[in-house]
C-alpha positions, 0 to 999 in steps of 0.5 A: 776835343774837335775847336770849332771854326769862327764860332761866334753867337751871332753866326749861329743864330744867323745860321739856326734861322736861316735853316729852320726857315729855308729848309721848308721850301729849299732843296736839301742834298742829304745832309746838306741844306742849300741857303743860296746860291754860294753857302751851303750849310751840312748839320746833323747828329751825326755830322762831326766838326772835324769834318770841317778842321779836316777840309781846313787842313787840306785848304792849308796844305794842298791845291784841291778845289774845296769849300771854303768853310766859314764857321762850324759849331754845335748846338743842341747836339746838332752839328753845323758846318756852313760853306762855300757852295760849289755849283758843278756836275757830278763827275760821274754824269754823262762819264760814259759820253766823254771823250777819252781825253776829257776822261784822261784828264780829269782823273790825271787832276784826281790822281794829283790831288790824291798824291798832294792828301798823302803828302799833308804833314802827320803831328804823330806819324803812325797814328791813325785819327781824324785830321785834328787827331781826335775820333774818326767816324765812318758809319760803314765800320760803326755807328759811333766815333772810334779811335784813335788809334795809336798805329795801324795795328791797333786800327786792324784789331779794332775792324775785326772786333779784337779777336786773335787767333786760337784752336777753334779760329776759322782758317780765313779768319786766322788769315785775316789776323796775318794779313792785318798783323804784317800789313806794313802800309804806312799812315798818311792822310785819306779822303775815305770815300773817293766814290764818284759822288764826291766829286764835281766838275767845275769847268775843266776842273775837278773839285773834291767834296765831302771829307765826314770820312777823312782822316789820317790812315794806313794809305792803302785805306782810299783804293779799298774804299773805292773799290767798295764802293756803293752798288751804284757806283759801280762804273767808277771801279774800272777807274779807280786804279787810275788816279789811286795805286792800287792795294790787291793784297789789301783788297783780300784783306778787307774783303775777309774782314767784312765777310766776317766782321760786317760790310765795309 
């Protein structure tokens, strides 16, 4: 079970407050309630506390510039996570006027914090979880929290529903269960969602923002995510390959699975 952070009673009832009175009035970014103009605060149903022990352990263990988390808990089935507030531009605005330097430099900032996630320590190598090791949640693969997983071979079985190979397989399907069978790709921590949304422009420097799909994953998991991207986002997939290795075998494998097994 995910610990919540600095979970006190009068830091919940200041935040329960604080929402319930400002949200009628306040601007609100999906899940995300602005409080002022240095805490936001994330809560929902859905939101998960691990989201907030994940942007902890990559607080602890890299450079990017994150949120500062300062209590999560839950509460009546509503999570909540309150935060730092991070005032930046989405990277993605204006992209197509930048100079081609500005661009190189920002996605060199990118690829250095992508190469710091995968070097974050693993307390189970293999194992395929959230950052405290606990459930994943990703509502483009299920609705509900899944896992964990013991290794990514287990993870594989789990996307394509279980089902192993037999006379009355389909032939891509059959491909698909190689693919994911022989995938050797090792485990290593994954932001999941590296669309262009996620990150902010603070000056010169590029801030990495919501983790609610992070975890512990096989390391090809970031490109292919990228590369699946939003059809708003399309612009960002000529970048991609440029601050993460890219995956082609693995991009096959995900594009067969969803044809499938349902979209990523």
């Amino acid at each position: 079970m995910t610990e919540t952070i600095n979970n006190t009673w009068l830091r919940q009832k200041l935040t329960i407050i604080s929402v319930a009175v400002i949200r009628r009035f306040r601007p609100r970014s999906g899940r995300v309630l602005f409080l002022n103009s240095k805490i936001c605060v994330k809560y929902g149903t859905t939101v998960q506390l691990s989201e907030a022990r994940a942007i902890e352990l990559v607080a602890e263990n890299t450079s990017i510039l994150l949120p500062k988390v300062y209590c999560s808990f839950q509460r009546k089935g509503t999570t909540y996570i309150v935060m730092e507030r991070i005032h930046g531009m989405n990277i993605g605005r204006n992209w197509d006027h930048r100079t081609a330097e500005s661009k190189a430099d920002l996605l060199s900032q990118l690829r250095q914090y992508f190469i710091e996630l995968r070097a974050i320590p693993h307390p189970i190598p293999g194992m395929v979880a959230a950052a405290d090791l606990t459930k994943l949640y990703d509502y483009r693969i299920s609705s509900q929290p899944f896992g964990p997983f013991p290794s990514s071979r287990e993870f594989h079985a789990f996307l394509r529903d279980y089902i192993t190979a037999s006379d009355n397989t389909p032939d891509e399907v059959k491909q698909l269960i190689q693919m994911q069978e022989e995938n050797q790709c090792p485990v290593c921590f994954s932001h999941g969602d590296p669309s262009s949304s996620n990150f902010l422009v603070v000056g010169n420097k590029v801030a990495m923002i919501d983790f609610e799909f992070s975890g512990f994953m096989p390391s090809y998991w970031d490109y292919v995510a990228g590369m699946n991207t939003n059809p708003y986002d399309t612009f960002w997939k000529a970048e991609i390959g440029k601050f993460l290795d890219p995956y082609p075998k693995e991009l096959e494998m995900e594009s067969l699975r969803r044809k499938f097994f349902g979209e990523f």
